[in-house]
PDB file of N, CA, C and O in Angstrom, chain B, residues numbered from 101:
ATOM      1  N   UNK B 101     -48.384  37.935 -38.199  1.00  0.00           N
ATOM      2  CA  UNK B 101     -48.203  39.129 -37.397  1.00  0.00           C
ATOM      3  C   UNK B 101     -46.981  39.913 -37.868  1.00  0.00           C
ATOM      4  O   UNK B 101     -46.835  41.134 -37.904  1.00  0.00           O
ATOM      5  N   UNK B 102     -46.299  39.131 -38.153  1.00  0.00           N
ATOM      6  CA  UNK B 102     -44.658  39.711 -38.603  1.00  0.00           C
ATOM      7  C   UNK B 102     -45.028  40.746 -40.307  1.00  0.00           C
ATOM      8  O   UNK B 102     -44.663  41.845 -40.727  1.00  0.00           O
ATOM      9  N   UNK B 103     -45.704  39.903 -40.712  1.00  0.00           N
ATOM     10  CA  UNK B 103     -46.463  39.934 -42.090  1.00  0.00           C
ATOM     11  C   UNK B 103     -46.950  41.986 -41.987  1.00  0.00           C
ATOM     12  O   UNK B 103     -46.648  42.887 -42.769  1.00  0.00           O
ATOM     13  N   UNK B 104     -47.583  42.021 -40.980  1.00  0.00           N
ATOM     14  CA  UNK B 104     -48.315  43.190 -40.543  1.00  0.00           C
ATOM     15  C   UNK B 104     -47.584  44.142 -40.109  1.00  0.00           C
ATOM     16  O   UNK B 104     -47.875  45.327 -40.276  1.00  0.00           O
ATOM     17  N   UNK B 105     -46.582  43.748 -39.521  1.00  0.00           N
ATOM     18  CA  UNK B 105     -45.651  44.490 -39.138  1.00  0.00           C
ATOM     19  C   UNK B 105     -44.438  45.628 -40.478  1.00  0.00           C
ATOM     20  O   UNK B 105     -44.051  46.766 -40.742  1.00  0.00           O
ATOM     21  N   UNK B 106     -44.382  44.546 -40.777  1.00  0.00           N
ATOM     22  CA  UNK B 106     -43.684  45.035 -42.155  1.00  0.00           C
ATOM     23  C   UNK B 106     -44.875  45.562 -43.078  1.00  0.00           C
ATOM     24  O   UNK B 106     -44.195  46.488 -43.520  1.00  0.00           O
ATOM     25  N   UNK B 107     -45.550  45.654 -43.438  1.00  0.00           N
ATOM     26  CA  UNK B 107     -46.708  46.225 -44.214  1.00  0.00           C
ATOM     27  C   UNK B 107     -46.584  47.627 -43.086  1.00  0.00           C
ATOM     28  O   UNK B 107     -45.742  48.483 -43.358  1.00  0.00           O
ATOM     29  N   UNK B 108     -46.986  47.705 -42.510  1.00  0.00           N
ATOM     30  CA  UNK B 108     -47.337  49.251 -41.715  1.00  0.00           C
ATOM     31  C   UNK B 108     -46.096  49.867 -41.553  1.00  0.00           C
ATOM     32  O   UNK B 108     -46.254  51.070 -41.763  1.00  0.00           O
ATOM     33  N   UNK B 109     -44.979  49.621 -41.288  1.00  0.00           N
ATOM     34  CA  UNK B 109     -43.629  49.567 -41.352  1.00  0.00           C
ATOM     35  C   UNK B 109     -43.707  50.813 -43.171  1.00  0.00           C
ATOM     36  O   UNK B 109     -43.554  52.017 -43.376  1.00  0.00           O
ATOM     37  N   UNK B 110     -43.943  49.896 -43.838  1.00  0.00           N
ATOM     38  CA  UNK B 110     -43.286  50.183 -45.255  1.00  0.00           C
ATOM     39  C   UNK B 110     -44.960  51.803 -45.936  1.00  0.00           C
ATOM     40  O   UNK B 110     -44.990  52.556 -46.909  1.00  0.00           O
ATOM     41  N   UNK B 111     -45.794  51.618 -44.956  1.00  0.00           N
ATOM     42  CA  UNK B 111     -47.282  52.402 -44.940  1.00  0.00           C
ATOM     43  C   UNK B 111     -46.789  53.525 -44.237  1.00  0.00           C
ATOM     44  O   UNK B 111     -46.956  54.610 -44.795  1.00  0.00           O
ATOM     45  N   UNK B 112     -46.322  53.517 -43.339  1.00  0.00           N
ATOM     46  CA  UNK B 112     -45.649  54.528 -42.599  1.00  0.00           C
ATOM     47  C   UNK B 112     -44.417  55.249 -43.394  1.00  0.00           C
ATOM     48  O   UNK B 112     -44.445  56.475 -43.508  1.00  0.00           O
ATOM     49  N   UNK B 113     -43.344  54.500 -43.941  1.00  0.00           N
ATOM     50  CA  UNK B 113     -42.896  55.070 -44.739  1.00  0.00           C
ATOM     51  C   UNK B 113     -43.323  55.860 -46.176  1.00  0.00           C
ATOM     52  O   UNK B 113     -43.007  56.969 -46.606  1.00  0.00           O
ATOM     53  N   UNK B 114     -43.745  55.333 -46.445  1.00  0.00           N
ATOM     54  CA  UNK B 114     -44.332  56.346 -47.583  1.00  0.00           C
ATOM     55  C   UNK B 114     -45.206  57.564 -47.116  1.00  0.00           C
ATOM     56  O   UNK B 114     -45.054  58.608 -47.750  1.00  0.00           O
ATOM     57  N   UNK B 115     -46.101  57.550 -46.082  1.00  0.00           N
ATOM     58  CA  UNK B 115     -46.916  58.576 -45.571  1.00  0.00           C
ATOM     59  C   UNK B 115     -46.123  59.435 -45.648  1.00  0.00           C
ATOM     60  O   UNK B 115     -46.034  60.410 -46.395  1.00  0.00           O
ATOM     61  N   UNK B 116     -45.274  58.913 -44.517  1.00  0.00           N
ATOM     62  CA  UNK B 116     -44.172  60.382 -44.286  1.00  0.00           C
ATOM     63  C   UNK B 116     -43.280  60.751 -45.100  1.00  0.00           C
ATOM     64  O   UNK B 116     -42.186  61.193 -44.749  1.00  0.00           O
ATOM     65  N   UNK B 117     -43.649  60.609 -46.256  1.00  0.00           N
ATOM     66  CA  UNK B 117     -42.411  61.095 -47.389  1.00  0.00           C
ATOM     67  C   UNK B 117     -42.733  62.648 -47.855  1.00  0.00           C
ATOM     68  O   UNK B 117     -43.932  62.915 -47.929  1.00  0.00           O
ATOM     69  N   UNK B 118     -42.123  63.338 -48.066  1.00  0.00           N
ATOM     70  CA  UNK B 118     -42.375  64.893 -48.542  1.00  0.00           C
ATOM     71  C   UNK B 118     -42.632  64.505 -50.138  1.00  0.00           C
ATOM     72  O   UNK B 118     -41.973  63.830 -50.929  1.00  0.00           O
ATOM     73  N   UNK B 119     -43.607  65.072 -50.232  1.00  0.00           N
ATOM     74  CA  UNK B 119     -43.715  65.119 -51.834  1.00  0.00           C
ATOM     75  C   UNK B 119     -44.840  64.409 -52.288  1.00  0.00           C
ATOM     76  O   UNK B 119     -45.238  64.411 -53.453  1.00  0.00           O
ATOM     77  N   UNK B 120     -45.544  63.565 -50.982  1.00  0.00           N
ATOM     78  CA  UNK B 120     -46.625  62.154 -51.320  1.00  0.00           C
ATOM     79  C   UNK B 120     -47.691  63.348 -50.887  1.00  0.00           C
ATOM     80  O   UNK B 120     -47.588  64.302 -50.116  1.00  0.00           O
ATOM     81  N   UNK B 121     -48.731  62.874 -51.710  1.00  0.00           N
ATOM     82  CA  UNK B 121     -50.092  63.787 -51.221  1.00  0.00           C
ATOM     83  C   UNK B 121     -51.028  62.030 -52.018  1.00  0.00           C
ATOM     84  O   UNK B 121     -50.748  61.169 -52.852  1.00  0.00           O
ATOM     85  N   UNK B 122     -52.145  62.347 -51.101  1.00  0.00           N
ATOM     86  CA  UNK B 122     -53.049  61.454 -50.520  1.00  0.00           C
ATOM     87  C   UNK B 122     -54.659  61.822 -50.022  1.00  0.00           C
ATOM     88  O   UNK B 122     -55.020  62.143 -48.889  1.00  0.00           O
ATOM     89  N   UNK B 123     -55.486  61.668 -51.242  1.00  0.00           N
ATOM     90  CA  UNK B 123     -56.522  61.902 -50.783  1.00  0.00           C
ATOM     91  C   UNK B 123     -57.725  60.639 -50.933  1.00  0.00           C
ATOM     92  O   UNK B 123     -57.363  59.615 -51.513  1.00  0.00           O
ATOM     93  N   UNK B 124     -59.279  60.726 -50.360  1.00  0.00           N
ATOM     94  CA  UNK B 124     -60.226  60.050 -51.151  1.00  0.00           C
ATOM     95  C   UNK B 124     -61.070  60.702 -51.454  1.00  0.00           C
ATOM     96  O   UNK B 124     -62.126  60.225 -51.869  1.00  0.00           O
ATOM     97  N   UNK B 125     -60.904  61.696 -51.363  1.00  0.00           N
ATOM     98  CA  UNK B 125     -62.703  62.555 -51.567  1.00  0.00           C
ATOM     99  C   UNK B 125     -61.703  63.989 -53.159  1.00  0.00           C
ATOM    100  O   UNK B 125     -62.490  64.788 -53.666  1.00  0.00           O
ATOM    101  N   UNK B 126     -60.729  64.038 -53.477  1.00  0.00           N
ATOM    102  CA  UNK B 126     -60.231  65.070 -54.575  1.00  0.00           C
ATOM    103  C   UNK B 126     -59.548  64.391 -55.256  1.00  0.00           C
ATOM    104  O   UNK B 126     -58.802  63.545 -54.761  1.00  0.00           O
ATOM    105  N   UNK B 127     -59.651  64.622 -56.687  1.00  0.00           N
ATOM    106  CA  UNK B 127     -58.953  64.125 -58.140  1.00  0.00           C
ATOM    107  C   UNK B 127     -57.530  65.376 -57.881  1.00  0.00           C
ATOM    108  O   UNK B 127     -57.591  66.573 -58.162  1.00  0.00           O
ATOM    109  N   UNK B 128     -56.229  64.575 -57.226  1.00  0.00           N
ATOM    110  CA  UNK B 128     -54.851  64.907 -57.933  1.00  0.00           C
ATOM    111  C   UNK B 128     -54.790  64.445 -58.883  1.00  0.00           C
ATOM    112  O   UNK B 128     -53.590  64.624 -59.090  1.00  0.00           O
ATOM    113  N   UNK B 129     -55.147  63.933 -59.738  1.00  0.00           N
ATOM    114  CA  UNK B 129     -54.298  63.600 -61.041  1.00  0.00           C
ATOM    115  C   UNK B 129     -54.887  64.414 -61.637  1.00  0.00           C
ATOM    116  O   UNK B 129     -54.261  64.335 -62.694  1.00  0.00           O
ATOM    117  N   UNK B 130     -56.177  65.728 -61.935  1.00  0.00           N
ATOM    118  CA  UNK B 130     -55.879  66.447 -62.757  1.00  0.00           C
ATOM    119  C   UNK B 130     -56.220  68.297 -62.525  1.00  0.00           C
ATOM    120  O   UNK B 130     -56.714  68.582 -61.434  1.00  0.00           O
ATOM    121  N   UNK B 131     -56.049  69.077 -63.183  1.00  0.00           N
ATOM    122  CA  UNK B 131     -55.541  70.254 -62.270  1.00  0.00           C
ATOM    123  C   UNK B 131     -57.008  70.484 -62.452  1.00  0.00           C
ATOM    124  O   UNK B 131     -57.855  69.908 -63.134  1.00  0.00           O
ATOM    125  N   UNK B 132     -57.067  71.920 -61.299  1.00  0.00           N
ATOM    126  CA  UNK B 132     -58.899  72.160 -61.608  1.00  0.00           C
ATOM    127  C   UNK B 132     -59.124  73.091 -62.378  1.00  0.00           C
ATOM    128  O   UNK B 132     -60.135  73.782 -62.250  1.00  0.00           O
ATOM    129  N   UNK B 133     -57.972  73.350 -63.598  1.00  0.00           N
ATOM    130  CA  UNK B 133     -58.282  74.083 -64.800  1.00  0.00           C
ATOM    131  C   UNK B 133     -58.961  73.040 -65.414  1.00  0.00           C
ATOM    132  O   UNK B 133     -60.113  73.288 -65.771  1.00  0.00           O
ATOM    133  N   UNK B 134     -58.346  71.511 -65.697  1.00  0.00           N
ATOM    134  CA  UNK B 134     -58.698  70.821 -66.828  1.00  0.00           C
ATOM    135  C   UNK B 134     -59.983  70.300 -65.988  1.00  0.00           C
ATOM    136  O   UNK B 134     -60.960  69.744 -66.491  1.00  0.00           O
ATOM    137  N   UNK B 135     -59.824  70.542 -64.817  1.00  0.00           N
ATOM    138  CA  UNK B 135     -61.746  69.527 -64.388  1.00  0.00           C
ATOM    139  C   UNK B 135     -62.723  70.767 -64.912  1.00  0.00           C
ATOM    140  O   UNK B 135     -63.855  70.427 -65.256  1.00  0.00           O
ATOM    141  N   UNK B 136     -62.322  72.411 -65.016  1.00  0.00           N
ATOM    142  CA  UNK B 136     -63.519  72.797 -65.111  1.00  0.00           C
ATOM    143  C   UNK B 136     -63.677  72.755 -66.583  1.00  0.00           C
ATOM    144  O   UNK B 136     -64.526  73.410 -67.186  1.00  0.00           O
ATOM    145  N   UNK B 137     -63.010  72.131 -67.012  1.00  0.00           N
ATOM    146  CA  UNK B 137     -63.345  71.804 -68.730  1.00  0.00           C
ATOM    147  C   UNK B 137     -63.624  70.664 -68.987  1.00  0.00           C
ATOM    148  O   UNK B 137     -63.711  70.552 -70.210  1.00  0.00           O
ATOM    149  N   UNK B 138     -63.827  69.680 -68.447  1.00  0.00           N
ATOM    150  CA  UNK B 138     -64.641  68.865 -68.866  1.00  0.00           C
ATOM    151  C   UNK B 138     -66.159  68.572 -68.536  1.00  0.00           C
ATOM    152  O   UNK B 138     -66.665  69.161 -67.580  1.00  0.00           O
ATOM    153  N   UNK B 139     -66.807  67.802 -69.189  1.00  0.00           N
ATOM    154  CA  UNK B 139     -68.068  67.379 -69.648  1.00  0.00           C
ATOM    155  C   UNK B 139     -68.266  67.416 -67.646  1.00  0.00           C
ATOM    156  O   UNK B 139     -67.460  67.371 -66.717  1.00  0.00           O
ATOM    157  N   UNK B 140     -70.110  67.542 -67.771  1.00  0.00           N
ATOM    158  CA  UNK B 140     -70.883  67.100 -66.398  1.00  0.00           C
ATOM    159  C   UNK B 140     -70.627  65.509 -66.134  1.00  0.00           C
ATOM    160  O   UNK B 140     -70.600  64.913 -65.057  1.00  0.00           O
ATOM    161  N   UNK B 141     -70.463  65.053 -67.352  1.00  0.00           N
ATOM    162  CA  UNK B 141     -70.710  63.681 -67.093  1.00  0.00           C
ATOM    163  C   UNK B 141     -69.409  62.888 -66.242  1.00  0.00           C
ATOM    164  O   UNK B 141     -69.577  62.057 -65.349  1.00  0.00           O
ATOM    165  N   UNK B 142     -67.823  63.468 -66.865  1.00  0.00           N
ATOM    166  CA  UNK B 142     -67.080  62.764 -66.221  1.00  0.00           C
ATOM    167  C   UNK B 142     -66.633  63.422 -64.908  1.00  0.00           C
ATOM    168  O   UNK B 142     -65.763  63.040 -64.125  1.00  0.00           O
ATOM    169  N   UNK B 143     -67.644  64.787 -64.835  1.00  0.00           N
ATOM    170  CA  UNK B 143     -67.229  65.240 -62.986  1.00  0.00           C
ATOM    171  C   UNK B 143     -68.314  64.783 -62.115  1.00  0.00           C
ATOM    172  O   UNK B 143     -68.470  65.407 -61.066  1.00  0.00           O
ATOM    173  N   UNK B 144     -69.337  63.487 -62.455  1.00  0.00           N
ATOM    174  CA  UNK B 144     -70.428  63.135 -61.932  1.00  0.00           C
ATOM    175  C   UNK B 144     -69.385  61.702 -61.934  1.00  0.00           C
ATOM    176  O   UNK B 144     -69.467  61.034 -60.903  1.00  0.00           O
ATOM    177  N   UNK B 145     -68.765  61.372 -62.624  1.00  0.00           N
ATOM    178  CA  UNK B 145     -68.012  59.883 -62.326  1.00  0.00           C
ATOM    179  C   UNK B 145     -67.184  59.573 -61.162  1.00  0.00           C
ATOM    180  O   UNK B 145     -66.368  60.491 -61.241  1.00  0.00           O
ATOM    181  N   UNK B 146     -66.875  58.943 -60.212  1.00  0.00           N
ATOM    182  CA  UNK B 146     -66.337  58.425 -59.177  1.00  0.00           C
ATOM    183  C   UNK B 146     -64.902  58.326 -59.619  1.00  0.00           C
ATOM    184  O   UNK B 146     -64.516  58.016 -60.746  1.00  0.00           O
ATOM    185  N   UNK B 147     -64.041  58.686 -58.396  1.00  0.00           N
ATOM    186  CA  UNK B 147     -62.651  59.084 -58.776  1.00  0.00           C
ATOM    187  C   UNK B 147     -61.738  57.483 -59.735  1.00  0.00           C
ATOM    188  O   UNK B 147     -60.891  57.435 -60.627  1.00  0.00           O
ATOM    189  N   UNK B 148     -62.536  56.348 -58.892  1.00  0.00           N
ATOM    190  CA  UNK B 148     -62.415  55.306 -59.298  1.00  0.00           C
ATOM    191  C   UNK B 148     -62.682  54.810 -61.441  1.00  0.00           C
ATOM    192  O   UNK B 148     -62.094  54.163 -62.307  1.00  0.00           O
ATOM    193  N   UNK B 149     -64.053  55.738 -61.279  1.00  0.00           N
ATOM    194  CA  UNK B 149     -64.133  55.486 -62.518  1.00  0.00           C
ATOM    195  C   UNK B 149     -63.541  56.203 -63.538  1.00  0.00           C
ATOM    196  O   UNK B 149     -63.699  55.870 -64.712  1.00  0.00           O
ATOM    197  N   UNK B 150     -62.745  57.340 -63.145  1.00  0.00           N
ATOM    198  CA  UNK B 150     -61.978  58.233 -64.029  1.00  0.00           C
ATOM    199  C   UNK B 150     -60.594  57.477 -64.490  1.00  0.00           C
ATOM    200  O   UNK B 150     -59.798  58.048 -65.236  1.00  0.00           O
TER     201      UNK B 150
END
């Protein structure tokens, strides 16, 4: 329990940090100049598989 505590503790901290952005459904790591240049194939790939 203590275990959990400190995990959400340290989850909470980072959330609230200025500067953290956080998504699951949009690719931050690359701008949407370079997505509209690439291939169909790797904007059909799962953010996972990029």
């Amino acid at each position: 329990m203590q275990d959990n505590k400190a995990f959400l503790s340290m989850l909470n901290s980072v959330l609230n940090t200025d500067g953290f952005y956080f998504t699951t459904d949009y690719d931050l790591t690359h701008s949407l100049q370079r997505l509209a240049n690439t291939s169909p194939e790797f904007q059909e790939m799962t953010l996972l598989e990029r």
